[in-house]
N, C-alpha and C positions, 0 to 999 in steps of 0.2 A: 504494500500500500504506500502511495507517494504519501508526503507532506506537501500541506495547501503551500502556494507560494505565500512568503510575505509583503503586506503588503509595503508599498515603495518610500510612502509619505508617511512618516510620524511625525506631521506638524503639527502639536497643539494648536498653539496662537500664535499668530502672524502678524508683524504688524508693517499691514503695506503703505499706509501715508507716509511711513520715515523715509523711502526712498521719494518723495516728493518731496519733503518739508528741507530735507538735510540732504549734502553734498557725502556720500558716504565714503570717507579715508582709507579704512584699518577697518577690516573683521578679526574678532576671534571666539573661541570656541569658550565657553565657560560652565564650570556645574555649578548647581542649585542646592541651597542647605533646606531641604523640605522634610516638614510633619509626614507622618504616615497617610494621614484624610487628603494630605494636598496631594498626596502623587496617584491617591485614589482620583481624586475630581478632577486632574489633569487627563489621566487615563481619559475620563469622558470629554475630553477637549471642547470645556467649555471654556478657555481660560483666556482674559481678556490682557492683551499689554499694548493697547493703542496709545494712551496717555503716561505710559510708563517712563522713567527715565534710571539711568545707575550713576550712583556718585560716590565717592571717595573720603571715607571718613573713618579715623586713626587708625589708620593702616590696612584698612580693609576696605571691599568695595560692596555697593549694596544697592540691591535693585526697590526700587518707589515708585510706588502708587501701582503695582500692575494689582490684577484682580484674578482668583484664584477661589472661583465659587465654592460653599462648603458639602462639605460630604455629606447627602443627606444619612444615610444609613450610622451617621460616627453619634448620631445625636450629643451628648454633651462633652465625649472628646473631641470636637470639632477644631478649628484654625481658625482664627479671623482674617476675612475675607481679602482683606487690603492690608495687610503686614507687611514690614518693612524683610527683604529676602537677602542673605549674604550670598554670595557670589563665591566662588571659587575660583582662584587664578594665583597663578604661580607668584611669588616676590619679583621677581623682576618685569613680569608684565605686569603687577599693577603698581610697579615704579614707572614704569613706559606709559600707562594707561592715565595714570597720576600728574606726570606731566606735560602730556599733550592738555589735557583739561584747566591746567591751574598756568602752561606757561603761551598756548596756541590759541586759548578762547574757544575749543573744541568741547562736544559734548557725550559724552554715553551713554547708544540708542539704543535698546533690545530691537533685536531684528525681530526672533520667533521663537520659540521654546518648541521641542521636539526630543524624542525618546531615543537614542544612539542604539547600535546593536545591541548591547549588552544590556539593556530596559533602562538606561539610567538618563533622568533629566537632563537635556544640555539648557543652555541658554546660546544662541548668537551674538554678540555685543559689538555693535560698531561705535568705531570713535568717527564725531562726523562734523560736517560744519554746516550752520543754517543756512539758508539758501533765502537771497532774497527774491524781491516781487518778479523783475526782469528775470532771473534765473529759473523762476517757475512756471513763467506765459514761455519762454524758451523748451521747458520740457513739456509745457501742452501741444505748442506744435511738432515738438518731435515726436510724441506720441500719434497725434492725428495722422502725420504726416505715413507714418508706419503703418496703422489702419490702414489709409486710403490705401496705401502700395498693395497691400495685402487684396485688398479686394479687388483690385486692378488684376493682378494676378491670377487671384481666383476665375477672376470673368473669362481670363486670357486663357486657362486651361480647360474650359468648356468647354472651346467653338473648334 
């Protein structure tokens, strides 16, 4: 008897506005210090990090505001929803991560939370830079721009 294939994507949450809002630097790979309810309610990938951001504070790094629905089944060993989440990264990158932030005016954006082969929580972290107004009507046309081709295309492999 074969095993089902697995599946490809273990994206929790995604958060697609950062590559609009922010010019993205520097990715890196990071883990998560999570409760047991959390890694259950992540399973169900309800988990939201659109407004999230990661910051740097006495010597450690630590992800804010993302949201990490509760478990309903944990009933009163639950997690609070919106807790502040430590981050795991080695000393020297978050001495690197440290100082782009504090010496570049750069910021640390959760890209997506996702489950690694081994079942275990990553985080994505990009260091990144805001993007202004002109910078952002620039990637709406790049984006339409790439639609349109696309359809052009599509039409052109009909006929």
């Amino acid at each position: 008897m074969a095993k089902a294939p697995k599946p490809k994507s273990n994206v929790v949450a995604d958060n697609r506005k950062a590559r609009f809002h922010y010019e993205i630097i520097d990715t890196l790979e990071t883990g998560l210090v999570l409760t047991g309810t959390e890694v259950k309610a992540l399973r169900l990938g309800r988990a939201t990090i659109a407004e999230s951001y990661a910051t740097e504070e006495q010597g450690e790094i630590w992800l804010i505001n993302s949201y990490v629905p509760e478990y309903l089944q944990a009933n009163r060993f639950n997690h609070e929803p919106k807790r502040r989440r430590k981050l795991l990264v080695h000393k020297a990158q978050r001495n690197r991560l440290a100082g782009a932030v504090q010496r570049d005016g750069m910021t640390l954006v959760p890209l997506k939370i996702y489950f690694n082969d081994q079942g275990r929580a990553k985080l994505e972290l990009a260091v990144a830079k805001g993007k202004n107004a002109p910078d952002k009507r620039e990637s709406i046309k790049e984006r339409d721009w790439n639609r349109q081709k696309q359809r052009v295309m599509k039409e052109a492999g009909r006929d």
